[in-house]
C-alpha positions as CSV (number, residue, x, y, z in Angstrom):
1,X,3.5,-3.0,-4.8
2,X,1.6,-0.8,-2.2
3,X,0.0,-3.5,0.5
4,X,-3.4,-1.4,1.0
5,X,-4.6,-3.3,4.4
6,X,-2.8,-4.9,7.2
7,X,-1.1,-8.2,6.0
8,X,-2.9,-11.5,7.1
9,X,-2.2,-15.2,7.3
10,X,-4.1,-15.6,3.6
11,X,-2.0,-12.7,2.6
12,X,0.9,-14.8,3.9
13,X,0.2,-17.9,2.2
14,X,-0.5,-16.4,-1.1
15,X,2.2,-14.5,-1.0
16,X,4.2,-18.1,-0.7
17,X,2.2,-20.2,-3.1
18,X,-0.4,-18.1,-4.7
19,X,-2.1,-21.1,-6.7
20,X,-2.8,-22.6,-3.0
21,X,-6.5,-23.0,-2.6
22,X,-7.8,-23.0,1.3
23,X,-10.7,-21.9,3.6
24,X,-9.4,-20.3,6.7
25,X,-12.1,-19.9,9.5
26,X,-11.6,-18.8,13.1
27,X,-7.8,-19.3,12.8
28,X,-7.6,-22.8,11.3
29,X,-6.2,-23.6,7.6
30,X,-8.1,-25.8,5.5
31,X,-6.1,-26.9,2.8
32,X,-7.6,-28.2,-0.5
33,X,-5.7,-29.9,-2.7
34,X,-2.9,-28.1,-1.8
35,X,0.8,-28.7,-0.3
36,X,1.1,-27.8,3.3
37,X,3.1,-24.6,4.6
38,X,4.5,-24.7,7.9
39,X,3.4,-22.4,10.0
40,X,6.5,-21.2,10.5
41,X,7.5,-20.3,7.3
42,X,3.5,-18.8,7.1
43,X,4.8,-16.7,10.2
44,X,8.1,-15.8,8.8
45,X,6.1,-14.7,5.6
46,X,4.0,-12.7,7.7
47,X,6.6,-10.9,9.3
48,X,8.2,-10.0,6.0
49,X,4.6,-8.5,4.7
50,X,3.9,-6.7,7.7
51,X,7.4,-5.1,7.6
52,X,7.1,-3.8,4.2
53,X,3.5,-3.0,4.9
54,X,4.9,-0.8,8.0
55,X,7.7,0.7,6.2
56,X,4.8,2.2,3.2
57,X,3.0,3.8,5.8
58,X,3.7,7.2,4.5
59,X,2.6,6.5,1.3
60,X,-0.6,5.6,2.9
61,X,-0.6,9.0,4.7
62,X,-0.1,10.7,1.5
63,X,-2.6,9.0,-0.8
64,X,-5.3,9.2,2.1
65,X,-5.9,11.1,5.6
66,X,-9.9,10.2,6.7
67,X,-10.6,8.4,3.1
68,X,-9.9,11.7,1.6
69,X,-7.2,11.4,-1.3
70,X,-5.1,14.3,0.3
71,X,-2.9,15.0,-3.6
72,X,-5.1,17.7,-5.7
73,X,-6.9,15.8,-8.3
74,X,-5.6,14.6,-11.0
75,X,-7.6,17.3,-13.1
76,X,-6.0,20.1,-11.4
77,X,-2.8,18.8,-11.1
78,X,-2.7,19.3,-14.6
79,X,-4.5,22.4,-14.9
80,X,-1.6,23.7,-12.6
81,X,1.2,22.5,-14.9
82,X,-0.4,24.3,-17.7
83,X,-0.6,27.3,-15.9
84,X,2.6,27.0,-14.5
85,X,4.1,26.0,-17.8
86,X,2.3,29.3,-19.5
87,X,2.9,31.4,-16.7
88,X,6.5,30.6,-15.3
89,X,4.6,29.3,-12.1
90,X,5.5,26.8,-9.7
91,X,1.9,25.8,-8.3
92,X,2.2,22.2,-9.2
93,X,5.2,21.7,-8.0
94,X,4.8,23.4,-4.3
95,X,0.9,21.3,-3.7
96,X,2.6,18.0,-4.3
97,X,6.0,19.5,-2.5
98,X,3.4,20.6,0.5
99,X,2.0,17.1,0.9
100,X,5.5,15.4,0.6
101,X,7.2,17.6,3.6
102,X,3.5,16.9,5.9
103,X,4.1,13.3,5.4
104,X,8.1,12.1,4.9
105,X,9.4,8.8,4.0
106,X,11.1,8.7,7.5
């Protein structure tokens, strides 16, 4: 799973019970009708997200630079493996290779 926005406590605490039903406002946890998490183990959880958040950054960077999905569309991404297909091309294959080697795993 791809974490789209910067992890939060709510993201934390879901992430640990995600029945839990709570109002968080200006920093402090309401909880309704539902167990307690320490905020340690909230903060441990949070670390955990934001760590996998940080180590998908580049597939952030390759799905969008500015809000602009920078992969061809879908449309033409298949349009090129026809063409490449009936034309012993490799046009597909080098867009998605070109946006791959501008943003690496690592």
């Amino acid at each position: 799973m791809m974490i789209k926005s910067k992890p939060d406590t709510y993201d934390a605490i879901m992430a640990i019970n995600p029945s839990a039903v709570i109002n968080i406002q200006g920093g402090v946890i309401e909880w309704q009708d539902t167990p307690v998490i320490s905020d340690a183990d909230i903060q441990a959880k949070l670390s955990e997200l934001q760590a996998e958040y940080d180590a998908k950054q580049y597939q952030r960077d390759r799905n969008e630079v500015d809000g602009t999905n920078i992969y061809p569309d879908i449309g033409d991404q298949l349009d090129m493996q026809y063409h490449d297909k009936k034309d012993g091309t490799t046009t597909w294959e080098d867009a998605v290779q070109a946006v791959k080697d501008a943003h690496p795993k690592s």
